[in-house]
TIVO-2410 file (N, C-alpha, C; in nm, 3 decimals):
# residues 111
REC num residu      c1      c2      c3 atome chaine
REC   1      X   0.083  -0.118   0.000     N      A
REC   1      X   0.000   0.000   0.000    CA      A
REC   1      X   0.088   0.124   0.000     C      A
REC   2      X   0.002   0.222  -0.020     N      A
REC   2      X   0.100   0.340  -0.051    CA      A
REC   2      X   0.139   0.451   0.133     C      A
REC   3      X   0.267   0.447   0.105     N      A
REC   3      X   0.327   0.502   0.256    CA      A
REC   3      X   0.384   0.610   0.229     C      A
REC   4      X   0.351   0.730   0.288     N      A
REC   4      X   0.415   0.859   0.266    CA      A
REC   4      X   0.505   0.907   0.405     C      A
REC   5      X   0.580   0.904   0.396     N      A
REC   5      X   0.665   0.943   0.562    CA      A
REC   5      X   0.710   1.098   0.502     C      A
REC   6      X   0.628   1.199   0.550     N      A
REC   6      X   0.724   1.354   0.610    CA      A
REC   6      X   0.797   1.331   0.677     C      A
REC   7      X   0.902   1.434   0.680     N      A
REC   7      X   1.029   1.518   0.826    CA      A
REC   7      X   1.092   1.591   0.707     C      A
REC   8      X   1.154   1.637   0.831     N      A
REC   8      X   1.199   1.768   0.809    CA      A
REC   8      X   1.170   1.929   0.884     C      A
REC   9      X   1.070   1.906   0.981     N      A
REC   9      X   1.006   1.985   1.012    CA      A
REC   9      X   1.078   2.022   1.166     C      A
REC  10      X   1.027   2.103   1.240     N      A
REC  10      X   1.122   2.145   1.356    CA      A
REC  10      X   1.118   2.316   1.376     C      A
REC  11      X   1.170   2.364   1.511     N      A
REC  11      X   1.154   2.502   1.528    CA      A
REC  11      X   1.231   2.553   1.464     C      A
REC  12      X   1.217   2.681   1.427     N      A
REC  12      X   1.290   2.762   1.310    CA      A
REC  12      X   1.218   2.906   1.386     C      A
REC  13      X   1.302   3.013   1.373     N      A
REC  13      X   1.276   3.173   1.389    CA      A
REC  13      X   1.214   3.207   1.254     C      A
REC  14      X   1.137   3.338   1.330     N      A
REC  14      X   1.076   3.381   1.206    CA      A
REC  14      X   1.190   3.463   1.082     C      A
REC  15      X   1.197   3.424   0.978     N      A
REC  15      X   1.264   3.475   0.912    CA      A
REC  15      X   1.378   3.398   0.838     C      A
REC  16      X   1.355   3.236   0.940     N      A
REC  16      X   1.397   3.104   0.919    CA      A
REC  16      X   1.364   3.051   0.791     C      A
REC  17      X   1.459   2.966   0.737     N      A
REC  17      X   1.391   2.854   0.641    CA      A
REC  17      X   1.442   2.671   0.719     C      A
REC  18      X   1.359   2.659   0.649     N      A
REC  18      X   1.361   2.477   0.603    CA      A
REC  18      X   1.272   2.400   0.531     C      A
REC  19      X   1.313   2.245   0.536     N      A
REC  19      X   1.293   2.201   0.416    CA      A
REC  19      X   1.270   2.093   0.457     C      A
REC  20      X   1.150   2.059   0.410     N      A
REC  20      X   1.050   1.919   0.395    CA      A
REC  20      X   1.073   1.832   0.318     C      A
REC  21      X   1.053   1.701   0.343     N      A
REC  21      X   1.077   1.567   0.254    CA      A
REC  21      X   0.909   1.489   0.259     C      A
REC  22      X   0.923   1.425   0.185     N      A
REC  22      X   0.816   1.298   0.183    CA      A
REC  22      X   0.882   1.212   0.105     C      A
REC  23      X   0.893   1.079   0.144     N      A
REC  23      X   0.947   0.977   0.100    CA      A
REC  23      X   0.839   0.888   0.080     C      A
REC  24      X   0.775   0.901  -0.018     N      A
REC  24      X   0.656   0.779  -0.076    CA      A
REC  24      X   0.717   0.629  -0.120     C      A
REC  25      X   0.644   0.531  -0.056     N      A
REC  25      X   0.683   0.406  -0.129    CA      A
REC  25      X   0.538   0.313  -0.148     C      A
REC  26      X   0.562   0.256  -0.232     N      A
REC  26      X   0.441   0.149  -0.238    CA      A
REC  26      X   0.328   0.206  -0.372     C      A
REC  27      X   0.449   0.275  -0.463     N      A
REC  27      X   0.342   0.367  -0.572    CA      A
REC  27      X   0.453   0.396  -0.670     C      A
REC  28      X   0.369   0.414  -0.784     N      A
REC  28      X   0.499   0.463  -0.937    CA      A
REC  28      X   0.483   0.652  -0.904     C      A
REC  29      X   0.553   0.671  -0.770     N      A
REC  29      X   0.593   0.824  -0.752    CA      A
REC  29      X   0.569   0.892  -0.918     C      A
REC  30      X   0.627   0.847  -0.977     N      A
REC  30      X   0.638   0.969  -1.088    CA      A
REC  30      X   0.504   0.963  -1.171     C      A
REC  31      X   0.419   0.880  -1.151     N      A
REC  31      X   0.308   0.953  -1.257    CA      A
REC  31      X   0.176   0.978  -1.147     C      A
REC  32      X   0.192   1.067  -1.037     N      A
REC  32      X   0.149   1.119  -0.956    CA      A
REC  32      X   0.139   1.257  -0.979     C      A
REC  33      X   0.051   1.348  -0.957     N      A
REC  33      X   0.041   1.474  -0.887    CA      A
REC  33      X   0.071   1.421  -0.737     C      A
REC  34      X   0.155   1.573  -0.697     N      A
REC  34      X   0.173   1.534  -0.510    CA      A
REC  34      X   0.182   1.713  -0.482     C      A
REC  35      X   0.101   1.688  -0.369     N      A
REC  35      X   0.094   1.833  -0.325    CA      A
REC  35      X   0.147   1.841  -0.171     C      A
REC  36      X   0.155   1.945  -0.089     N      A
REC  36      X   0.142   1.994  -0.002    CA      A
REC  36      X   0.045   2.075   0.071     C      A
REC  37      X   0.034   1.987   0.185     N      A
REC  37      X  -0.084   2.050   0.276    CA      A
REC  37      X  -0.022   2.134   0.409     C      A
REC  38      X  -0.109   2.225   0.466     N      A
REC  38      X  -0.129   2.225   0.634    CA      A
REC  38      X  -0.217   2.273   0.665     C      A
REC  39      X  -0.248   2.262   0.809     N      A
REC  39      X  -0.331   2.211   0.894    CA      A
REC  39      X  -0.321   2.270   0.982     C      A
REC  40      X  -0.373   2.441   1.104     N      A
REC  40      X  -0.365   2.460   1.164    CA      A
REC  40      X  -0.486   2.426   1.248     C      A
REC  41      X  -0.461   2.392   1.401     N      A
REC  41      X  -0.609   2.389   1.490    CA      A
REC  41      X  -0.696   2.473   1.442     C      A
REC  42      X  -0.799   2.351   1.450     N      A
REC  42      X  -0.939   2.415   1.447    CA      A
REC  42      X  -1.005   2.451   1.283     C      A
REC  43      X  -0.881   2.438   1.198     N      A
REC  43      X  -0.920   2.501   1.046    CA      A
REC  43      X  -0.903   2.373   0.954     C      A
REC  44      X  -0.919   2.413   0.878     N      A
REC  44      X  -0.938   2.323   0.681    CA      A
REC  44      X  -0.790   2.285   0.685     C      A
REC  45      X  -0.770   2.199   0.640     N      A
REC  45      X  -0.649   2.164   0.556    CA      A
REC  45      X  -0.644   2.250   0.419     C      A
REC  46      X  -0.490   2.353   0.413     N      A
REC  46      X  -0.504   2.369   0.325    CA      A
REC  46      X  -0.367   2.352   0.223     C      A
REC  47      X  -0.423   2.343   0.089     N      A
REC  47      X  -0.346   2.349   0.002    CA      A
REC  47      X  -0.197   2.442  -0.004     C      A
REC  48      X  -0.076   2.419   0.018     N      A
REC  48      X   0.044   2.512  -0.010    CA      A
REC  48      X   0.095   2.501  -0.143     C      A
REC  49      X   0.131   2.393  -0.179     N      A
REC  49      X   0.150   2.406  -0.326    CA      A
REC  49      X   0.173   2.246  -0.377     C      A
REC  50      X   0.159   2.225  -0.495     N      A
REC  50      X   0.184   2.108  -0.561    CA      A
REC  50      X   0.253   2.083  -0.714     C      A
REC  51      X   0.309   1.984  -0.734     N      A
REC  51      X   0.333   1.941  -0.837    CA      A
REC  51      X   0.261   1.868  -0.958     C      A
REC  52      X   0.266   1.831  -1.042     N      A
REC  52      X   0.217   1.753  -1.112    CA      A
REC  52      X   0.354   1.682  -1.181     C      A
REC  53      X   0.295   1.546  -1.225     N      A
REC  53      X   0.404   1.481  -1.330    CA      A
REC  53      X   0.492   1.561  -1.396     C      A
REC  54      X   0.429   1.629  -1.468     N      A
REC  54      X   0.497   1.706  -1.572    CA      A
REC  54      X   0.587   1.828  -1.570     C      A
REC  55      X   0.642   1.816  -1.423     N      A
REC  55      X   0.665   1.907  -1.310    CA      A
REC  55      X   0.622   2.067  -1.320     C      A
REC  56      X   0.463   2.046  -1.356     N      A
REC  56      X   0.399   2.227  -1.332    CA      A
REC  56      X   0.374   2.211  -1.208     C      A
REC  57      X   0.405   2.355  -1.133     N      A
REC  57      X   0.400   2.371  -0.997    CA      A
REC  57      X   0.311   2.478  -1.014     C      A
REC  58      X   0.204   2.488  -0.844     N      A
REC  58      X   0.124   2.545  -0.848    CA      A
REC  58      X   0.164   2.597  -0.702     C      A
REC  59      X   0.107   2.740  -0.622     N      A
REC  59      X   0.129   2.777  -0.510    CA      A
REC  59      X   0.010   2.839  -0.481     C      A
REC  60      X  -0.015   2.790  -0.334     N      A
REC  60      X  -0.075   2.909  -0.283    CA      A
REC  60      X  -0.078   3.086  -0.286     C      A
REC  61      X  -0.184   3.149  -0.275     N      A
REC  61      X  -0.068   3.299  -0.278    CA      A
REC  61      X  -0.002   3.356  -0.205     C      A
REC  62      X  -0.047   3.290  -0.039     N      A
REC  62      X   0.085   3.332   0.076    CA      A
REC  62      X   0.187   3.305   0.083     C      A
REC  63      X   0.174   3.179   0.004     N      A
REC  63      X   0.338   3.148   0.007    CA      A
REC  63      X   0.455   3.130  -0.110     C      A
REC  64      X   0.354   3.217  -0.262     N      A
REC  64      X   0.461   3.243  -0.362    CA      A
REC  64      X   0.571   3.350  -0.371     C      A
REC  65      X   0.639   3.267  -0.387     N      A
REC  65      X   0.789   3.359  -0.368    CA      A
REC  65      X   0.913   3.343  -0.244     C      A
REC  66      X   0.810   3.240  -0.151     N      A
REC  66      X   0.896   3.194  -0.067    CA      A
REC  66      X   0.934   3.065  -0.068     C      A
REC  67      X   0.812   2.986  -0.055     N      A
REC  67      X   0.838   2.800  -0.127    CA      A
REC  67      X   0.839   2.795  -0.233     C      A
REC  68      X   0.953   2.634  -0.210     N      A
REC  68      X   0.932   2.601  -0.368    CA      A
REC  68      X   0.932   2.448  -0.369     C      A
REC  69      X   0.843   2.406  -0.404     N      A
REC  69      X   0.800   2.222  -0.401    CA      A
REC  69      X   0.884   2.204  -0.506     C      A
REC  70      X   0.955   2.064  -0.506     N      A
REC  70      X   0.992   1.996  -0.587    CA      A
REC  70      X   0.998   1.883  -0.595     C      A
REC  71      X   1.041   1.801  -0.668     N      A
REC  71      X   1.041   1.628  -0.639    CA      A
REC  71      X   1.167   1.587  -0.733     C      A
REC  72      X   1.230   1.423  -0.678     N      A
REC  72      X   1.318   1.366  -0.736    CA      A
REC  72      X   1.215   1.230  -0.770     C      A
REC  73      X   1.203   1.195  -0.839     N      A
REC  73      X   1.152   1.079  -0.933    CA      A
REC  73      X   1.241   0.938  -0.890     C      A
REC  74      X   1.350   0.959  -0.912     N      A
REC  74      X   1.439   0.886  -0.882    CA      A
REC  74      X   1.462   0.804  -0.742     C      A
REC  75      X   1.387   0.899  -0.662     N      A
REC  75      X   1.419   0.912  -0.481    CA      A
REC  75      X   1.262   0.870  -0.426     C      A
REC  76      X   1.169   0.894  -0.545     N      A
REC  76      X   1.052   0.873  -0.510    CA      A
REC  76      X   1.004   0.981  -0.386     C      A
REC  77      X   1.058   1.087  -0.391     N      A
REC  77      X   1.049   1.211  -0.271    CA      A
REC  77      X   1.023   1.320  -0.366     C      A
REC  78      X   0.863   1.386  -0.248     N      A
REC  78      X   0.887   1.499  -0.234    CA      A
REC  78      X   0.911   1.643  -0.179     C      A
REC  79      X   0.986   1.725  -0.193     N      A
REC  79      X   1.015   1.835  -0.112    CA      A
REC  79      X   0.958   1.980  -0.101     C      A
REC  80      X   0.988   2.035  -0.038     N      A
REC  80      X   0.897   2.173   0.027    CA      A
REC  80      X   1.028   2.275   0.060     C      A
REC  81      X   1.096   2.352  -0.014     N      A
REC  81      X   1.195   2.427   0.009    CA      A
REC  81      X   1.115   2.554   0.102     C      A
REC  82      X   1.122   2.611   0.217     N      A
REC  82      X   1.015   2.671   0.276    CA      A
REC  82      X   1.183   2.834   0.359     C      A
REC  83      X   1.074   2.957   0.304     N      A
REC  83      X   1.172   3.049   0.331    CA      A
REC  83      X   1.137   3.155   0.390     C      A
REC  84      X   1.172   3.232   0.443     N      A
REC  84      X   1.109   3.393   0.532    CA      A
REC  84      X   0.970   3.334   0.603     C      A
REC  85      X   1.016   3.201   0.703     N      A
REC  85      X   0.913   3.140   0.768    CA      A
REC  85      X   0.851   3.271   0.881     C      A
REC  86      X   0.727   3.269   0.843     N      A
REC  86      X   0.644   3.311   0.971    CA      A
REC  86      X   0.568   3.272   1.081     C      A
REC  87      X   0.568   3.339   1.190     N      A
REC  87      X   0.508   3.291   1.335    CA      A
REC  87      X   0.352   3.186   1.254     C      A
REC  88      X   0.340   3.279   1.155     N      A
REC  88      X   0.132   3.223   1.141    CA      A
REC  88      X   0.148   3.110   1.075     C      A
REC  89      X   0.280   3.037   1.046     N      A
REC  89      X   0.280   2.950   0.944    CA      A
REC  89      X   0.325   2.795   1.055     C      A
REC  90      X   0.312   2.833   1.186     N      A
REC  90      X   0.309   2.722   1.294    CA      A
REC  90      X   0.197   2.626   1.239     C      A
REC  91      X   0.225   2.502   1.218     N      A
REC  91      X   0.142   2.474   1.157    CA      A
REC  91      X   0.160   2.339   1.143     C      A
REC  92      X   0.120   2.191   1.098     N      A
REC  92      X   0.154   2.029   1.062    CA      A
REC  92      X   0.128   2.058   0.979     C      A
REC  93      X   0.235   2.022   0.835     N      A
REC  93      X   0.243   1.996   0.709    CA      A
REC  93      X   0.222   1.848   0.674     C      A
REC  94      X   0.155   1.813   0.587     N      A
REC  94      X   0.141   1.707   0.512    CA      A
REC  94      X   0.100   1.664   0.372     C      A
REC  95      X   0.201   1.569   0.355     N      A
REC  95      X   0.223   1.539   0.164    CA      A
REC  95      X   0.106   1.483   0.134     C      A
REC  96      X   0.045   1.486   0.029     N      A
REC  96      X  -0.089   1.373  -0.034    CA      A
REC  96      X  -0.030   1.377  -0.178     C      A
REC  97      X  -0.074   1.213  -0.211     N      A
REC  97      X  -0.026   1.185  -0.321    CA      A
REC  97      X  -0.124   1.067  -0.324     C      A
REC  98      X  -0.244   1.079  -0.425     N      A
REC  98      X  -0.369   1.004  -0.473    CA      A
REC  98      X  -0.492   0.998  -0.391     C      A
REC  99      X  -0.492   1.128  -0.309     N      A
REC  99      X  -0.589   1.096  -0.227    CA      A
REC  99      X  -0.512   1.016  -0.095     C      A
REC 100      X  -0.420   0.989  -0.084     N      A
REC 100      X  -0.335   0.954   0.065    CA      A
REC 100      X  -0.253   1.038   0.116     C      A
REC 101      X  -0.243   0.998   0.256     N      A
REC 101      X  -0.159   1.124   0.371    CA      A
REC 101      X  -0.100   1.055   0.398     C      A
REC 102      X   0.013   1.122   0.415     N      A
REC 102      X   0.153   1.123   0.554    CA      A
REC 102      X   0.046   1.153   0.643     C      A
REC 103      X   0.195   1.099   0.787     N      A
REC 103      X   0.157   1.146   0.952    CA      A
REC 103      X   0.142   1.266   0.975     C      A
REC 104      X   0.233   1.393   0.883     N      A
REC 104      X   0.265   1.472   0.887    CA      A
REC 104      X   0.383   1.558   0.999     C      A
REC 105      X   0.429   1.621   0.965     N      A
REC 105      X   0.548   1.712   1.016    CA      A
REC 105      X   0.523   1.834   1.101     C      A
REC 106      X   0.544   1.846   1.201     N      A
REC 106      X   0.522   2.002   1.287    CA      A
REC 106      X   0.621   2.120   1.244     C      A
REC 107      X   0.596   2.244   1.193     N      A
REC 107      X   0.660   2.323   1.186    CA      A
REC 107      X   0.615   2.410   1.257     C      A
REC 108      X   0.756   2.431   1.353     N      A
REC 108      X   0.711   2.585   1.479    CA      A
REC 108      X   0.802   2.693   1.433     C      A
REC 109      X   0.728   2.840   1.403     N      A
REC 109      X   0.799   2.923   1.361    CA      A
REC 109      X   0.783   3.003   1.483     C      A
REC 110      X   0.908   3.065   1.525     N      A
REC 110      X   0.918   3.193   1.714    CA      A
REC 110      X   0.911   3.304   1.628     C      A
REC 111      X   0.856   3.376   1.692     N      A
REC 111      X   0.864   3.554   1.671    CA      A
REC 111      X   0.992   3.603   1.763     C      A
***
């Protein structure tokens, strides 16, 4: 079955970056769309940005210009280059790829 493991995630200052993984197995990674989610209490899961096969990337608008999703085919991973992190962006990130989730990743951003 298909297994998505996030990390990467961890405290960071505001103004911080880092960088997310998902390591999918149990699926032909590359003819997937795979996106990025999060998830703050109490709200929607939402969309941050995603890929498609054909590697068109799509972003949210809060966070164009700072992330940048990408994927290795090869590695069957994908990543979340994440930059000028903010306090509001405290948040569990998580990969979906076919309608399946990761556990997801905590990212704490300090003011």
């Amino acid at each position: 079955q298909v297994q998505l493991v996030e990390s990467g995630g961890g405290l960071v200052q505001a103004g911080g970056s880092l960088r997310l993984s998902c390591a999918a197995s149990g699926v032909i990674f590359r003819i997937y769309r795979v996106g990025w989610y999060r998830q703050a209490p109490g709200k929607q899961r939402e969309l941050v940005a995603d890929i498609t096969s054909g590697m068109s990337t799509n972003y949210a608008d809060s966070v164009k210009g700072r992330f940048t999703i990408s994927r290795d085919n090869a590695k069957n991973t994908l990543y979340l280059q994440m930059k000028s992190l903010k306090p509001e962006e405290t948040v569990v990130y998580y990969c979906e790829l076919g309608g399946c989730w990761g556990q997801g990743t905590q990212v704490t951003v300090s003011a």
